[in-house]
OpenMM code with the backbone's topology and positions (N, CA, C; nanometers):
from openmm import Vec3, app, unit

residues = "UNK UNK UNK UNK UNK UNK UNK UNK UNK UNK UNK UNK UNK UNK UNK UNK UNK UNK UNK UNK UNK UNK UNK UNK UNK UNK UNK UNK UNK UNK UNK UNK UNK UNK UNK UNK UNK UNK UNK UNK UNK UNK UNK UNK UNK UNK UNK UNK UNK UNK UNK UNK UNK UNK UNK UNK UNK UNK UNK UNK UNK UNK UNK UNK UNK UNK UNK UNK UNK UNK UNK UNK UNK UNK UNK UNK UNK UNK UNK".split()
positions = [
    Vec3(1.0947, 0.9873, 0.0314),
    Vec3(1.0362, 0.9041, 0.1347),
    Vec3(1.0503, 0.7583, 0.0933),
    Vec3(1.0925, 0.6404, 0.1753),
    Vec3(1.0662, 0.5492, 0.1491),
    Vec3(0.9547, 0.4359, 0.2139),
    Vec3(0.9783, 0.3597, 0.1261),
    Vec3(0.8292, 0.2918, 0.1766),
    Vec3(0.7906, 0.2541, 0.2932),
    Vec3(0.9812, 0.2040, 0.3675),
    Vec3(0.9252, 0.1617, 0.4927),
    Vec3(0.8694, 0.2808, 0.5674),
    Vec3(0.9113, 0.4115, 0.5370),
    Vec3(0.8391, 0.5618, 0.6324),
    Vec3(0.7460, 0.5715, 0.6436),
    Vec3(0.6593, 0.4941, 0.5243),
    Vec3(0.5483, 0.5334, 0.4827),
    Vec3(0.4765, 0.4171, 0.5636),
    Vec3(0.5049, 0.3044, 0.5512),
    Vec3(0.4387, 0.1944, 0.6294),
    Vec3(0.4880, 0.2049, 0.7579),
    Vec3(0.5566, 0.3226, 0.8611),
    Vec3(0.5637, 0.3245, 0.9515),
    Vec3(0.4773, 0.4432, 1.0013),
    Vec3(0.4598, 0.5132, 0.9220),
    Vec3(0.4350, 0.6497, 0.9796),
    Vec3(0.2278, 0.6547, 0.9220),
    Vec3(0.1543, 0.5266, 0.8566),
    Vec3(0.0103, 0.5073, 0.8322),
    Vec3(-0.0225, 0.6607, 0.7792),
    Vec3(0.0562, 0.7468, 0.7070),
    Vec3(0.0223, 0.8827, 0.6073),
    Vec3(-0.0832, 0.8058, 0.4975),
    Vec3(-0.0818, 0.6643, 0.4339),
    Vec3(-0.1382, 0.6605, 0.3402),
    Vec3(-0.2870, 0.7075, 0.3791),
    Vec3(-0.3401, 0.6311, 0.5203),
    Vec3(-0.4839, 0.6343, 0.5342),
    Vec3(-0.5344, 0.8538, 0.4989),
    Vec3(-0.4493, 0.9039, 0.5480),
    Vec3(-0.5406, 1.0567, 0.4714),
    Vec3(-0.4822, 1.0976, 0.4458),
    Vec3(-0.4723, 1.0327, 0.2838),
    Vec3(-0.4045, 1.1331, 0.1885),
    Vec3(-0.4965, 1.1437, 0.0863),
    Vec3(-0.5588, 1.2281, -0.0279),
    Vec3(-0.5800, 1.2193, -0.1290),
    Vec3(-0.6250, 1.1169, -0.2303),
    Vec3(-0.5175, 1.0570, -0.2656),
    Vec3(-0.4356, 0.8880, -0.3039),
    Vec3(-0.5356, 0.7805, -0.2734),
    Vec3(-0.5489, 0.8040, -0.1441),
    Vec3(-0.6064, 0.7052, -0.1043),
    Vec3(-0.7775, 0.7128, -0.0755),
    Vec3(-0.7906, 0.8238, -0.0174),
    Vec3(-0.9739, 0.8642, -0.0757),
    Vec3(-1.0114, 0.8373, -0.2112),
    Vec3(-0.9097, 0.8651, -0.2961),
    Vec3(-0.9789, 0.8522, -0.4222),
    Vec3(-1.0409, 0.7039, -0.4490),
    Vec3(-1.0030, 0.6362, -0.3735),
    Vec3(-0.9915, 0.5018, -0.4529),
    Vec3(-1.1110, 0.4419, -0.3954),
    Vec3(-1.1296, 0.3352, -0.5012),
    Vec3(-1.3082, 0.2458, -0.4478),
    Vec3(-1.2762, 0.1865, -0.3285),
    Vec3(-1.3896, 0.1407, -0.2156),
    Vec3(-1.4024, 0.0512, -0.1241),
    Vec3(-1.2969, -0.0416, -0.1485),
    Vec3(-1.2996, -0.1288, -0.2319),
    Vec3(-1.2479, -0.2541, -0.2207),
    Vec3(-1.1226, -0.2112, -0.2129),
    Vec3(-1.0775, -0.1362, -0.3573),
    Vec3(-0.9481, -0.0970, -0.3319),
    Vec3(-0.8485, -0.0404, -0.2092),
    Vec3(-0.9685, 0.0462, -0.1150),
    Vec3(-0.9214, 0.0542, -0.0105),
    Vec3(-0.8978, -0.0255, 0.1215),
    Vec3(-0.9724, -0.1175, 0.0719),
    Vec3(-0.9610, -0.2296, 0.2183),
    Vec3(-0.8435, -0.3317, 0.1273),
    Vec3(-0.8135, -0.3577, 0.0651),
    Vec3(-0.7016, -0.4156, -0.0170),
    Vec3(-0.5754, -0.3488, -0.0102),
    Vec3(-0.5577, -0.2176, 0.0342),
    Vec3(-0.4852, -0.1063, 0.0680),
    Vec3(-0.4297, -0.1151, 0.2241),
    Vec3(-0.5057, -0.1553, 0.2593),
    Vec3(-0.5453, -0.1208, 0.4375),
    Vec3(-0.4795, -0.3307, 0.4570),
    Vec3(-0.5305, -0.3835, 0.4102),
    Vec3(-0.4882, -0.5158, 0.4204),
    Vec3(-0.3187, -0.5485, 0.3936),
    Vec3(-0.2951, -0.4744, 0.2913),
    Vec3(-0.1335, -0.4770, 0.2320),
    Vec3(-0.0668, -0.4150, 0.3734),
    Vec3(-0.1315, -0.2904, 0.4081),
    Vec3(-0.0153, -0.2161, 0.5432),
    Vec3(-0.0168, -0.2828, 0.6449),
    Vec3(-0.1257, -0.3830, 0.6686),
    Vec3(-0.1185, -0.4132, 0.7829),
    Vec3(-0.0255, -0.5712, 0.7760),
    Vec3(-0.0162, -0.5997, 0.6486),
    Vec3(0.0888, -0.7417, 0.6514),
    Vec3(0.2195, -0.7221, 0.6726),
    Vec3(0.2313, -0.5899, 0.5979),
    Vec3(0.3944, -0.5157, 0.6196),
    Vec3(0.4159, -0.5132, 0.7151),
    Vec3(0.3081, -0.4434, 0.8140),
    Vec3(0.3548, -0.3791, 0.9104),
    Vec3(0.4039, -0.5411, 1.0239),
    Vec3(0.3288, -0.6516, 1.0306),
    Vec3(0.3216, -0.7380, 1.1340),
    Vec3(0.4302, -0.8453, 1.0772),
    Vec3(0.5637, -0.8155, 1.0002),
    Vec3(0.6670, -0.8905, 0.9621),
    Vec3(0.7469, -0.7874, 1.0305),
    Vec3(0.8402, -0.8170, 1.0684),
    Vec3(0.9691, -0.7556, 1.1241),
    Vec3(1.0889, -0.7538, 1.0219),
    Vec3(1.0975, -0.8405, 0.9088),
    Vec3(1.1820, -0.8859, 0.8279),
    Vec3(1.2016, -0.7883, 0.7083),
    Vec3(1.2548, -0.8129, 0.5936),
    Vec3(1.2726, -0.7178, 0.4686),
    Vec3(1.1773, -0.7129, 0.4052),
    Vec3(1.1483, -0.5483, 0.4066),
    Vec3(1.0282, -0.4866, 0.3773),
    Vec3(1.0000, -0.5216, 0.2612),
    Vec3(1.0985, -0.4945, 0.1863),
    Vec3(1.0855, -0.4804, 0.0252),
    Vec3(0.9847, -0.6450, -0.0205),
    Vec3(1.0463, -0.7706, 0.0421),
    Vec3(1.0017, -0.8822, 0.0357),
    Vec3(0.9123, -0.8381, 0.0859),
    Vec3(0.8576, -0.8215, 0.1726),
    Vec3(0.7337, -0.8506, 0.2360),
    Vec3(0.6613, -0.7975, 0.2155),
    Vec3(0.6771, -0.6566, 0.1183),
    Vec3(0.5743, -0.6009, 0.0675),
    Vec3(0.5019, -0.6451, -0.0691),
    Vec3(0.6043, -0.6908, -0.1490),
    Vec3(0.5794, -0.8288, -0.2969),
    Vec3(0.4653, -0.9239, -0.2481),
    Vec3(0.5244, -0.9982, -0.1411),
    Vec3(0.4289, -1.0734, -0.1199),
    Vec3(0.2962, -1.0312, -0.0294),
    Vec3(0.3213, -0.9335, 0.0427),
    Vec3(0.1864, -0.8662, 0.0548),
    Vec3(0.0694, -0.8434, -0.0297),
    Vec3(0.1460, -0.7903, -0.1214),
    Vec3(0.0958, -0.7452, -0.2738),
    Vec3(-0.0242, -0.8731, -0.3278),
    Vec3(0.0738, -0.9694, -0.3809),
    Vec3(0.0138, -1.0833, -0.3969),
    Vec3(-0.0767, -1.1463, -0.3717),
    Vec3(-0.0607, -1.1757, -0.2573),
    Vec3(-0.1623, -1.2549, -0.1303),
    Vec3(-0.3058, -1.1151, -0.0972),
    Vec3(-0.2981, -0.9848, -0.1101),
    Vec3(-0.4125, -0.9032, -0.1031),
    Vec3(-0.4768, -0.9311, -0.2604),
    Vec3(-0.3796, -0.9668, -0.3050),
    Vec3(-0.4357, -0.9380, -0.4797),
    Vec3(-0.5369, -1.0824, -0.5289),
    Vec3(-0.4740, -1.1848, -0.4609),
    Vec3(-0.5950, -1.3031, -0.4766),
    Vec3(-0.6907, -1.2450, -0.3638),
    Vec3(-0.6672, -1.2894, -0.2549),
    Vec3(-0.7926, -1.2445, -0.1917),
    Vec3(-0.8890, -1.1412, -0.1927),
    Vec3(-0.8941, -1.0523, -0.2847),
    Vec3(-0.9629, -0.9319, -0.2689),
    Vec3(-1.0008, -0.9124, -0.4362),
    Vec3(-0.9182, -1.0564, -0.5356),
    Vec3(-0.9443, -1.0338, -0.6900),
    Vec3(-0.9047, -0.8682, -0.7243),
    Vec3(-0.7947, -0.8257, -0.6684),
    Vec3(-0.7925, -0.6641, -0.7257),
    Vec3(-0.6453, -0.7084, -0.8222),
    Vec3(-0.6394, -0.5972, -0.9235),
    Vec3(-0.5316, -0.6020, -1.0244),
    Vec3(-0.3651, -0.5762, -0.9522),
    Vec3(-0.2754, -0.6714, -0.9772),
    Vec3(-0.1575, -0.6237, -0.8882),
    Vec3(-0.1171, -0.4855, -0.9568),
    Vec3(-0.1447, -0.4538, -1.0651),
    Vec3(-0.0384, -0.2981, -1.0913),
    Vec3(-0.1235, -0.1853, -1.0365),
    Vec3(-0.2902, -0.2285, -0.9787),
    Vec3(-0.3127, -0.1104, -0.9694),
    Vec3(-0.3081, -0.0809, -0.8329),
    Vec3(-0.2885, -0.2148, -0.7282),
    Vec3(-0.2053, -0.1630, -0.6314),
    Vec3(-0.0495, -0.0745, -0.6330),
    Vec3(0.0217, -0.1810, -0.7518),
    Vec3(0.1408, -0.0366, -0.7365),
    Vec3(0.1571, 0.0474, -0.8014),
    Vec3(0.0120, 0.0724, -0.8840),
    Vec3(0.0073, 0.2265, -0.9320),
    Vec3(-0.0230, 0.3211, -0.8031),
    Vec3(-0.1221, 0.2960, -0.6875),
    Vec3(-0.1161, 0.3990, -0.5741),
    Vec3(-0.0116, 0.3722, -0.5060),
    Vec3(0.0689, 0.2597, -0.5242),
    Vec3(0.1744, 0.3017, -0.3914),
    Vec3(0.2198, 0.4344, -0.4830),
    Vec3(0.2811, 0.3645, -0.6125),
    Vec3(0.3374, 0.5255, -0.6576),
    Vec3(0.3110, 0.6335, -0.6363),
    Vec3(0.1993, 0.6420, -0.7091),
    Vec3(0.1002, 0.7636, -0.6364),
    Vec3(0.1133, 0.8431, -0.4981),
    Vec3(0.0687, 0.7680, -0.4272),
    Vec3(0.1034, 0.7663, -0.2594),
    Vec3(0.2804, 0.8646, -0.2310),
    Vec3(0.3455, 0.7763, -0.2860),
    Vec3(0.4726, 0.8013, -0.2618),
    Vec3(0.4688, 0.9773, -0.3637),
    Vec3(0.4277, 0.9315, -0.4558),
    Vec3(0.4627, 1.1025, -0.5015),
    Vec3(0.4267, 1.2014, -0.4560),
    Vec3(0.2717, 1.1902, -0.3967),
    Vec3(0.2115, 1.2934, -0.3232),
    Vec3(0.2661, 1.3129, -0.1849),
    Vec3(0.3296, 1.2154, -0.1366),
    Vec3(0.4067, 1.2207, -0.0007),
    Vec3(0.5472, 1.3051, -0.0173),
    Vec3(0.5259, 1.3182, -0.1335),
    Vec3(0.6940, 1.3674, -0.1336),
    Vec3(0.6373, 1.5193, -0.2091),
    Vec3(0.5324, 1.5569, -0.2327),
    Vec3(0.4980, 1.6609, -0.2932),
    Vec3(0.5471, 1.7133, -0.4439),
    Vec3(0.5449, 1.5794, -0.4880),
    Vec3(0.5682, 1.6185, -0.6993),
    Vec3(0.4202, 1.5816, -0.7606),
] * unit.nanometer
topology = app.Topology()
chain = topology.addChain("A")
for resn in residues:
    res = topology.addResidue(resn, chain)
    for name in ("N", "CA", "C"):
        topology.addAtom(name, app.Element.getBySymbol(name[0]), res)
């Protein structure tokens, strides 16, 4: 699966992955898809700087946002 599937197809909101995780983390979660989603342009960019810009505003750690994308992505793919 790739990411853009995943930011097209909103699987993260019930998965596993994503229950697990604290409040904040999840609205920091929910904030990242929705920046992706409202660029039309290259995902890959726009998800970096998604990243970023949720990561000051919300003071959350950038790897442990892309420790659940990983996450996310593995359980989406069932490993």
């Amino acid at each position: 699966m790739k990411l853009s599937q995943l930011v097209q197809s909103n699987q993260t909101f019930n998965s596993k992955s994503f229950k697990d995780l604290s409040p904040v983390m999840r609205e920091a979660i929910t904030d990242v898809m929705r920046l992706v989603e409202k660029s039309s342009e290259d995902v890959l960019n726009n998800f970096e700087t998604s990243i970023n810009k949720v990561c000051e505003h919300h003071n959350v750690n950038k790897d442990d946002i892309e420790e659940y994308f990983d996450r996310e992505i593995n359980e989406q793919l069932g490993e």
